[in-house]
C-alpha positions, 0 to 999 in steps of 0.5 A: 500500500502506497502512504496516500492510500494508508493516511486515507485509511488512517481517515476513514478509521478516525470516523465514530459510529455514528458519523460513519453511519450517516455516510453510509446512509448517504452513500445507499442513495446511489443505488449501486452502493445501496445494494453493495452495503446492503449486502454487506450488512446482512452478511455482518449481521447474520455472521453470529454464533452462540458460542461467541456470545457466551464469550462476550457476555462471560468477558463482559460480567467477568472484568466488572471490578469490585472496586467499581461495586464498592464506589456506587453503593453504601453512603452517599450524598442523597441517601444510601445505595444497597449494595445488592441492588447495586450490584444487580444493577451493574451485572444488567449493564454488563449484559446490556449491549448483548441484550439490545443486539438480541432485540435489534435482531428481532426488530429486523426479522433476523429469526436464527440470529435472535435465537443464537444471541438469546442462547449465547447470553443465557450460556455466558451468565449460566457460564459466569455463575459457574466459573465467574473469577473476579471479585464482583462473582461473589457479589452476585452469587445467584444473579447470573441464574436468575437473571438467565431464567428471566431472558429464557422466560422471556423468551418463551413468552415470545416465541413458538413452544420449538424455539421455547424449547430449544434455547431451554436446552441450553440451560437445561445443559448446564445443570446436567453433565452434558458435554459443553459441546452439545450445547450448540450443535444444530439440527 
């Protein structure tokens, strides 16, 4: 690559979310690259797995610090913040940008991919309830089970008895001594 076309792409990678975003709207007026980015987004959005899931909402709930736990519960100015209550606040913030992609892919008819991202959050916090290593884990010792079994009840209330049953089977797994890799064989 040439130094003109590598500061061309230093440009492009200095653009934020959101403004990259508007100059891909602008661009899908030409109807050449409407179809080119079109594509390319289905293509991004549909390339998901459970397992790589599991891994994000597992990082995510197992690198919130203690510290942070401490400095927003107990006394404060306007009162006093239950450390539980907070604590359960940060585990749901952790899982928050998982939670809004799963609903993302509801919102846009993506049917597969819902389900595999519904299944990959239930399996991480099933996952960090049970091999959680960070000092946070001790805080929310049955949160990570409770907060799974509201995601897969949710999900029951939305969805077929099939899917119902099939995202179920990946909590079912984790209190049996299935191999983990049967969690995410498909049909």
């Amino acid at each position: 690559m040439n130094i003109e076309k590598d500061r061309s792409i230093d440009y492009i990678k200095s653009i934020s979310g959101t403004a990259a975003i508007e100059i891909l709207i602008e661009l899908c007026e030409d109807e050449d690259n409407f179809e080119l980015i079109l594509s390319r987004a289905k293509e991004y959005l549909t390339c998901i797995n459970a397992k790589d899931i599991e891994d994000e909402v597992f990082g995510s709930l197992n690198s919130i610090q203690i510290e942070d736990l401490w400095n927003n519960s107990g006394k404060t100015y306007w009162g006093y913040k239950d450390e539980t209550e907070v604590a359960y606040e940060m585990l749901i913030d952790g899982l928050e940008y998982s939670v809004q992609r799963m609903k993302q892919y509801r919102e846009l008819g993506l049917k597969r991919e819902e389900k595999e991202c519904c299944k990959g959050i239930i399996a991480g916090l099933l996952r960090y309830g049970i091999e959680g290593n960070n000092e946070f884990h001790e805080a929310v010792p049955d949160d990570p089970y409770i907060q799974a079994e509201n995601i897969l009840f949710g999900w029951k209330e939305q969805n077929s008895e099939e899917d119902y049953n099939e995202v179920k089977e990946i909590y079912d797994s984790f209190f049996s001594d299935s191999d983990e890799e049967a969690m995410y064989q498909e049909d």
